[in-house]
Legacy VTK file of the C-alpha trace (Angstrom):
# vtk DataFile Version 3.0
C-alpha trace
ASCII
DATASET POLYDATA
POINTS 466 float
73.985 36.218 119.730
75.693 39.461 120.895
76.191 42.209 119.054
76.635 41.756 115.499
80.156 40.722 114.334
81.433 42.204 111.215
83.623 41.003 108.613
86.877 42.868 107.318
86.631 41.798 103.815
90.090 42.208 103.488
91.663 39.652 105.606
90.338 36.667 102.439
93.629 36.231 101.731
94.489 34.745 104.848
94.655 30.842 104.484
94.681 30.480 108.412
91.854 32.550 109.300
89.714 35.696 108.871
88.980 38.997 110.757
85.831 40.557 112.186
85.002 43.868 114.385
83.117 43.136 117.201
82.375 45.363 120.272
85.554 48.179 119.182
87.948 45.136 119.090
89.245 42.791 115.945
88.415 39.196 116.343
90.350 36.787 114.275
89.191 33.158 113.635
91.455 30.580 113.185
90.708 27.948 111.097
91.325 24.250 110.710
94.607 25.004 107.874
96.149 26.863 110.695
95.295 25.313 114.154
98.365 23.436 114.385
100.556 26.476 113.829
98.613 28.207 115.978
98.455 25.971 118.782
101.995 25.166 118.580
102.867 29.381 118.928
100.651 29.395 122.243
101.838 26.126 123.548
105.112 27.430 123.557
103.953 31.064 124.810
105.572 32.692 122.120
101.992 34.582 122.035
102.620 35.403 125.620
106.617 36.255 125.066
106.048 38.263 122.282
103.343 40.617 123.941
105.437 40.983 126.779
108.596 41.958 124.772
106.377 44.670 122.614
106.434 42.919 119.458
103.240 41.755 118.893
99.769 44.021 119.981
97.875 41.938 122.665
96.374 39.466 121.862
94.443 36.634 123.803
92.137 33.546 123.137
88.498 33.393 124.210
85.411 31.610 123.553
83.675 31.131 120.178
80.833 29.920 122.075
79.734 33.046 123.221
78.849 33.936 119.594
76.496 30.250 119.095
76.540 28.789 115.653
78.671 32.383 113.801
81.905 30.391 114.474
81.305 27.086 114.256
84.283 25.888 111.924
87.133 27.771 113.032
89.109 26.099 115.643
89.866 29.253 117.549
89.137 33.038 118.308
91.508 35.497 119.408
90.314 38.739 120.471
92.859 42.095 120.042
92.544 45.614 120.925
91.597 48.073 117.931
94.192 50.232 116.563
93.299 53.799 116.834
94.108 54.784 113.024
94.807 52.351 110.277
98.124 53.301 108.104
100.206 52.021 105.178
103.340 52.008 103.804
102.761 54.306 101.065
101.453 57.003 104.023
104.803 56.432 105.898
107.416 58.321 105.923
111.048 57.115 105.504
111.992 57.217 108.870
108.442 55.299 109.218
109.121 52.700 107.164
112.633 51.976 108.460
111.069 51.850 111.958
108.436 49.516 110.888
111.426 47.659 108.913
113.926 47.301 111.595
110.564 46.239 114.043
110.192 43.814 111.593
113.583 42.063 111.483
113.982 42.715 115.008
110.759 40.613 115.776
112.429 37.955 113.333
115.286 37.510 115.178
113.688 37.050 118.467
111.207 35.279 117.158
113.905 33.116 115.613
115.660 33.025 119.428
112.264 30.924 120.159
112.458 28.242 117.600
109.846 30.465 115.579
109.565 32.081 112.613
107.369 34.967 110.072
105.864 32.890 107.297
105.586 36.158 105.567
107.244 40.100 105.407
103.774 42.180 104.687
104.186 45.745 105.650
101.075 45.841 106.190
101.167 43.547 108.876
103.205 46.082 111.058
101.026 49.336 112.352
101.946 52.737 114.501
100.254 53.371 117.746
101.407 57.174 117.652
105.286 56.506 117.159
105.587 53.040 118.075
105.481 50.246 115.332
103.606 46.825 116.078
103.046 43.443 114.753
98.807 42.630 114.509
98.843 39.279 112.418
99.386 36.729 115.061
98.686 33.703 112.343
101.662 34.566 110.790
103.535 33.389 113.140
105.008 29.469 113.272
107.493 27.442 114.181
110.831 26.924 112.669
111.169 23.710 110.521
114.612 22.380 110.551
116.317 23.417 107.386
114.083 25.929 105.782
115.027 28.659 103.693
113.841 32.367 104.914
110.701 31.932 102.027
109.642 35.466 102.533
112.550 37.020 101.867
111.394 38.535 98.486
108.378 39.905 99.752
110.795 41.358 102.761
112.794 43.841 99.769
110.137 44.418 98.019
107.919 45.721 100.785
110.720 47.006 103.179
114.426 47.152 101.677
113.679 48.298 97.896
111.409 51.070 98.679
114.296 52.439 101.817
116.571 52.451 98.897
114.875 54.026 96.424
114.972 57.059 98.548
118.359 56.151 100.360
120.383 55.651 97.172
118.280 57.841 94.365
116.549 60.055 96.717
113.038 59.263 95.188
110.128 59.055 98.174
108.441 55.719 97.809
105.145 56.861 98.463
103.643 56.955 94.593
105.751 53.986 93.787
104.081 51.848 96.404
100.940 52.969 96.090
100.609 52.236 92.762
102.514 48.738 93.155
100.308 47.164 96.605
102.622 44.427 97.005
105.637 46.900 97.240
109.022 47.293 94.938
109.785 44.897 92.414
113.835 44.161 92.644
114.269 43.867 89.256
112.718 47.313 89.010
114.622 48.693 91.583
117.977 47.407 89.746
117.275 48.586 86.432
117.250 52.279 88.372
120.688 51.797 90.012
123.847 53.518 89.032
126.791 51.314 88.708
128.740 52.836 91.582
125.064 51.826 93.711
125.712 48.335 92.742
129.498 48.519 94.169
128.420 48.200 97.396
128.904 44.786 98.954
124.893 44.863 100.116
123.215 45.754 97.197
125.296 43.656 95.210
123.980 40.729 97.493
120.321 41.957 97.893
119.505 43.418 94.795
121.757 43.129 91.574
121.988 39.129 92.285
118.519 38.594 93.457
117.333 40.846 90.433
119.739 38.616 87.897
118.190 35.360 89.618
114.698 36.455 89.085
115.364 37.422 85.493
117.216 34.089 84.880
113.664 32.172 86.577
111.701 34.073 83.640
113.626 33.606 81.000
114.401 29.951 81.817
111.746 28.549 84.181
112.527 25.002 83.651
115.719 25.276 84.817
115.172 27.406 87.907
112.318 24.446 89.338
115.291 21.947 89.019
117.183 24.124 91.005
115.020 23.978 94.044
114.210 20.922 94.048
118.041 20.475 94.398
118.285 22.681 97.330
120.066 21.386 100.030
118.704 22.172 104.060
119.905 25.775 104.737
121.767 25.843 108.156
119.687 27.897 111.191
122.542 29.965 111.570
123.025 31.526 108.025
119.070 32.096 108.360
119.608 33.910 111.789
122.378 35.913 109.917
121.316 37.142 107.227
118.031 38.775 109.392
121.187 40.433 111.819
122.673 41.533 108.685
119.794 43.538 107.530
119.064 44.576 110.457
122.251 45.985 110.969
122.528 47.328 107.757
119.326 49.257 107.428
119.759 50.815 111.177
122.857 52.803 109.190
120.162 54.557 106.565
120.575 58.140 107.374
118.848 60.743 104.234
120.785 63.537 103.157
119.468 67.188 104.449
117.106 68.525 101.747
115.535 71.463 101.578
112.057 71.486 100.978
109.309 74.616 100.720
107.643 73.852 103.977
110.574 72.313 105.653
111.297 74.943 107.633
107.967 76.615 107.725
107.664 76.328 111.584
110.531 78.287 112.481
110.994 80.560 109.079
107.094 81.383 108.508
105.273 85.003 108.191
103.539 84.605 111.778
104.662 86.979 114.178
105.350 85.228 117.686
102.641 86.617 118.906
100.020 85.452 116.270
101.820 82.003 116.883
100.693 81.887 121.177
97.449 83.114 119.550
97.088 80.360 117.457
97.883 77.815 119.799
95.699 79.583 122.260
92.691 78.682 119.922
94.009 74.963 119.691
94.242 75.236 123.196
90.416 76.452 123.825
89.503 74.009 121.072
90.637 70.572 122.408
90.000 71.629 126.391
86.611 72.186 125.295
85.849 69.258 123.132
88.421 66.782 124.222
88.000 64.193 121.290
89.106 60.523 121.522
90.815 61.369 117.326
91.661 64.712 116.664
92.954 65.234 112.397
95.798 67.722 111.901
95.760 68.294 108.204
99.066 70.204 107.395
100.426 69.366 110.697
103.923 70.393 109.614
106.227 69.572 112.341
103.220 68.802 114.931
103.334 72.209 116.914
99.514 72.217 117.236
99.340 68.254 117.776
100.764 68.533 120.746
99.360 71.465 121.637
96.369 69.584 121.322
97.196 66.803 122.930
98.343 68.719 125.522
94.984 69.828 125.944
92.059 67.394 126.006
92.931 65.314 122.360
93.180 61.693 123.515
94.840 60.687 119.902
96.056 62.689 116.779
96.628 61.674 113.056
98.716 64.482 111.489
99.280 64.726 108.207
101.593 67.022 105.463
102.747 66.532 102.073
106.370 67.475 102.940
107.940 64.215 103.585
110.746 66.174 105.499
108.496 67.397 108.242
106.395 64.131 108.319
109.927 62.690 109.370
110.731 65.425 111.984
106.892 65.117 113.199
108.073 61.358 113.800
110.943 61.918 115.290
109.097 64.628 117.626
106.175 61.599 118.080
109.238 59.184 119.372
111.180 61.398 121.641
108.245 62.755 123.493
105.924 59.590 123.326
102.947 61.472 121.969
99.972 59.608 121.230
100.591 61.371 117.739
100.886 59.515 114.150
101.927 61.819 111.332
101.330 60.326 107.615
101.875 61.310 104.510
99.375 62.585 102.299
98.373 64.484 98.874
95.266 66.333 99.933
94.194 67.158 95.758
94.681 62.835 95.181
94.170 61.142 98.746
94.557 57.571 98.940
91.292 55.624 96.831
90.004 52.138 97.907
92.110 49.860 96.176
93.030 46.145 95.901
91.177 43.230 95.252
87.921 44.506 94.083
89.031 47.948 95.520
87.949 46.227 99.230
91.901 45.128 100.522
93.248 48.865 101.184
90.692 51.527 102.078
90.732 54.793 100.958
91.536 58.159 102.734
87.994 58.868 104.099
86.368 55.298 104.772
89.292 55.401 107.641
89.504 58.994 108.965
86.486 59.018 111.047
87.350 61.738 114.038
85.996 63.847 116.307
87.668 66.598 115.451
89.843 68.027 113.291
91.882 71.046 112.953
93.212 72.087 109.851
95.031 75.568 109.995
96.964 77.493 106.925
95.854 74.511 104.485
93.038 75.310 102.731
95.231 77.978 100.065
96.975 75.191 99.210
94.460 73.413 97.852
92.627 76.411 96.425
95.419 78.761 94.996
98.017 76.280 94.510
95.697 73.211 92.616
92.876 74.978 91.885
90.405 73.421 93.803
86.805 75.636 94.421
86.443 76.699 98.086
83.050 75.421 98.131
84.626 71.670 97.554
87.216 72.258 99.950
85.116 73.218 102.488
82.724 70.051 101.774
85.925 67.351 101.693
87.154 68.853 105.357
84.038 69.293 107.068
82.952 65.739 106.252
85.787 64.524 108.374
84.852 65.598 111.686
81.512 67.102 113.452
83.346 70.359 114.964
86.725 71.902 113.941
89.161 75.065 113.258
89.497 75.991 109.683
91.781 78.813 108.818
91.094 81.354 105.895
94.413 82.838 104.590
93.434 86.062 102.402
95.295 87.372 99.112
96.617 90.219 101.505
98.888 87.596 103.553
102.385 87.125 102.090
102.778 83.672 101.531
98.901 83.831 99.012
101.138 86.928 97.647
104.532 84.173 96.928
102.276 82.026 95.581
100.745 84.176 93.006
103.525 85.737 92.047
104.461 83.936 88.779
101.010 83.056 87.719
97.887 84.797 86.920
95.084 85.260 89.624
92.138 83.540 88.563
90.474 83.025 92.007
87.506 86.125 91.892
85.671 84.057 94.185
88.519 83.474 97.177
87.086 85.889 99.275
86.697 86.075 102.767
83.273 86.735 101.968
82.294 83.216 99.642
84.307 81.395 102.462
82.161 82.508 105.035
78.803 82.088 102.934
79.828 78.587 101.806
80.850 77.312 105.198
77.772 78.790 106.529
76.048 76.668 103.995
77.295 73.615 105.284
78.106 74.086 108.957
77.300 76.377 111.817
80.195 79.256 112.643
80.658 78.838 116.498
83.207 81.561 116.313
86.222 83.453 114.368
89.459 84.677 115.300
91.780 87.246 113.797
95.536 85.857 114.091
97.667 87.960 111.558
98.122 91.333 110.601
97.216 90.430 106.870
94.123 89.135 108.223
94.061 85.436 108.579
91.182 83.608 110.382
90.271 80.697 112.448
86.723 79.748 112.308
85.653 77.446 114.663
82.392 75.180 113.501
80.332 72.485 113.854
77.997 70.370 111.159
74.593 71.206 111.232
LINES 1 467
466 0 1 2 3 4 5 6 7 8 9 10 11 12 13 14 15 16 17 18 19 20 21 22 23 24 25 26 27 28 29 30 31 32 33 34 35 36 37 38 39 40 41 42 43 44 45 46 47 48 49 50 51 52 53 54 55 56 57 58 59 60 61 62 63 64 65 66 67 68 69 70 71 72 73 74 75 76 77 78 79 80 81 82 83 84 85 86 87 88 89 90 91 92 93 94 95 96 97 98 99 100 101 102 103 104 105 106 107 108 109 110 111 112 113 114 115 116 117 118 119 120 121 122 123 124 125 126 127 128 129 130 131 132 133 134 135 136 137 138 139 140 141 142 143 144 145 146 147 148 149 150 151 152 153 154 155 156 157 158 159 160 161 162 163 164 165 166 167 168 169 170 171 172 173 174 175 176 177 178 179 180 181 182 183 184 185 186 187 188 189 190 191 192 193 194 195 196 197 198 199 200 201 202 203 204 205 206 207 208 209 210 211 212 213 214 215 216 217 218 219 220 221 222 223 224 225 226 227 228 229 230 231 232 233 234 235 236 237 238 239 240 241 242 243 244 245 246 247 248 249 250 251 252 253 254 255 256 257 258 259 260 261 262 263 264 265 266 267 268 269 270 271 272 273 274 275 276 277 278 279 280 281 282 283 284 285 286 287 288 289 290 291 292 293 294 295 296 297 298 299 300 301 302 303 304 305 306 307 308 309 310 311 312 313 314 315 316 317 318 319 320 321 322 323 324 325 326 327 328 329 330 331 332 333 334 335 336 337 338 339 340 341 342 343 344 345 346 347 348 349 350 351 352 353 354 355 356 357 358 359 360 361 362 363 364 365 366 367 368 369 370 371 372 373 374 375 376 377 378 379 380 381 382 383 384 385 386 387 388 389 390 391 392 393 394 395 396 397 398 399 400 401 402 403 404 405 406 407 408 409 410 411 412 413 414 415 416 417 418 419 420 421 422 423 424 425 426 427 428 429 430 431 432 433 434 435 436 437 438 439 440 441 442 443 444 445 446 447 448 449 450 451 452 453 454 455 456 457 458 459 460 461 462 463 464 465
């Protein structure tokens, strides 16, 4: 036996097979229920056709007898690169989600093209290498069977379509919403928040005020929706094919309105002098060369100015992240135009994402997955402190847990925008002082360094855990 093979207890859901880590790669087993399917999909190298055509992360087939008796009942094992940084829905941003949507459908219909099909519409199936969304779960792939209906369509709205219209139509971010609700946006839900001008439109008429009124009819008389479906006739290939154009079609049109948000504009309309911003990204600059980590965090990456600084600069991969959904969607758009090896997410720093699921084991929390090198996390920390009242001393502890070295700025009660925040409450904070931040993250890490960047007297301490 090599190296030991570990189990992602997630993956038990999976009828076809299960998932391991082995060597920084995912193996996946495939099992007797799904060895036809499977063999089928490589027989007909729609593996091969769907790598090649960016759809599907690579994948290939090895030997489970390299592992002795570990394997012995699964027919198969497939062997796929890592991802760098796991991510779900509920840390995507709009545009995100309608990337990872339209990849979706867009997968569907060439899949579709092949004689194939998705036996399911998980978004969690779909995951961002920096800016580009791809498929992992090659067992969910099969082939067509003449007549079927497209049986994941429910689970497609309620994971993709619902939660892009919650924010499309009622301008409501579906981060909470789906967090809260794992297996995405119930329809009826959804339906019961729509205006009645929403439901004029031709689309949502079709794809949510009909399927909603269906689903409520199947609850209120059961007996008479089973006799329905038994009485369903074969659906022709081309209505299937259609109605996946359709969508896709449709949700490539989903443009949000131009809200302003508090930090929206913060990296052009901030209370940095241009000079204190080179000086900044100076220190990034410094930072990465001399560390050059494989992950690099960017909590309150805004727009990703010092990403890419950083990535200009040694970082090898960054995970961004912000609470404003508006900048996490012009971060995206930056990741996409320039091809950065950069993933912005969205995220609550005062109520980061828990374990949760199935025993709490199917979606892991915020720190079981960001394990970096380094991190950089620069005007954040007085958000946490002045504007949720979190102690320094726990702030300090939460951030330096999530890398060995980083940049941590301290933004004093003499800057302006401590000064905005303070201004229609009372200061309680005796103890944010440059002084207690300087004794507690002495306590926990060694100070390599600090810089002065603002006339108010901001800092950037560089450190590393003890």
């Amino acid at each position: 036996m090599l190296d030991k093979v570990e189990k992602e207890v997630s993956s038990f859901r999976d009828t076809y097979g299960e998932v391991y880590y082995y060597q920084n790669k995912i193996i996946r087993s495939v099992n007797k229920a799904g060895a036809n399917d499977y063999e089928l999909i490589r027989n007909n190298e729609i593996i091969t056709k769907s790598i090649e055509n960016n759809f599907l992360i690579e994948t290939k087939e090895i030997d489970k007898n390299i592992f002795k008796d570990q394997f012995i009942n699964s027919s198969h094992l497939l062997e796929s690169e890592l991802i760098q940084h796991i991510s779900y829905p509920y840390e995507w941003s709009f545009e995100q989600l309608k990337a990872a949507s339209l990849h979706h459908l867009k997968f569907q219909i060439f899949l579709f093209d092949l004689n194939a099909v998705l036996r399911d519409a998980s978004a969690y199936n779909i995951q961002f290498i920096g800016s580009k969304p791809i498929f992992i779960d090659v067992l969910s792939i099969r082939m067509y069977r003449e007549g079927e209906y497209w049986f994941a369509y429910k689970q497609f709205c309620e994971n993709f379509l619902n939660p892009l219209l919650l924010r499309y139509l009622k301008d409501v971010p579906h981060n909470n919403w789906f967090r809260g609700a794992l297996e995405g946006i119930e329809t009826t839900e959804l339906n019961n928040l729509l205006s009645l001008k929403d439901k004029f439109s031709f689309k949502v008429f079709g794809h949510v005020v009909m399927q909603a009124n269906l689903i409520q009819k199947a609850i209120n008389k059961p007996e008479t929706s089973s006799l329905k479906v038994k009485r369903l006739k074969k659906y022709p290939k081309s209505s299937y094919r259609a109605i996946l154009v359709q969508l896709y079609n449709w949700i490539k049109t989903f443009k949000l309105k131009k809200n302003k948000t508090i930090w929206g504009n913060y990296s052009k309309n901030n209370t940095y002098k241009i000079k204190e911003i080179e000086d900044k990204k100076k220190i990034v600059n410094r930072f990465a060369k001399k560390y050059k980590p494989d992950i690099l965090i960017d909590l309150g990456c805004n727009t990703g100015d010092f990403s890419e600084e950083a990535l200009d600069n040694g970082a090898k991969y960054v995970v961004g992240y912000d609470f404003d959904q508006n900048v996490i969607d012009e971060a995206f758009k930056r990741s996409k135009g320039k091809q950065l090896n950069f993933l912005p997410l969205f995220l609550d720093a005062s109520n980061p994402s828990p374990d949760q699921g199935w025993m709490q084991r199917e979606r892991k929390g915020f720190n079981e997955r960001n394990k970096a090198n380094a991190l950089i996390a620069l005007a954040f920390e007085h958000h946490l402190s002045i504007a949720k009242n979190i102690p320094l001393e726990e702030i300090i502890e939460w951030i330096t847990k999530l890398a060995p070295v980083g940049l941590i700025e301290f933004v004093p009660k003499t800057d302006e925008t401590v000064q905005k925040m303070l201004e229609n409450r009372e200061d309680i904070f005796d103890q944010y002082t440059q002084n207690y931040f300087e004794e507690v993250l002495s306590s926990k890490t060694k100070i390599i360094n600090n810089s002065r960047v603002s006339i108010s007297g901001r800092l950037i301490y560089e450190f590393e855990i003890l």
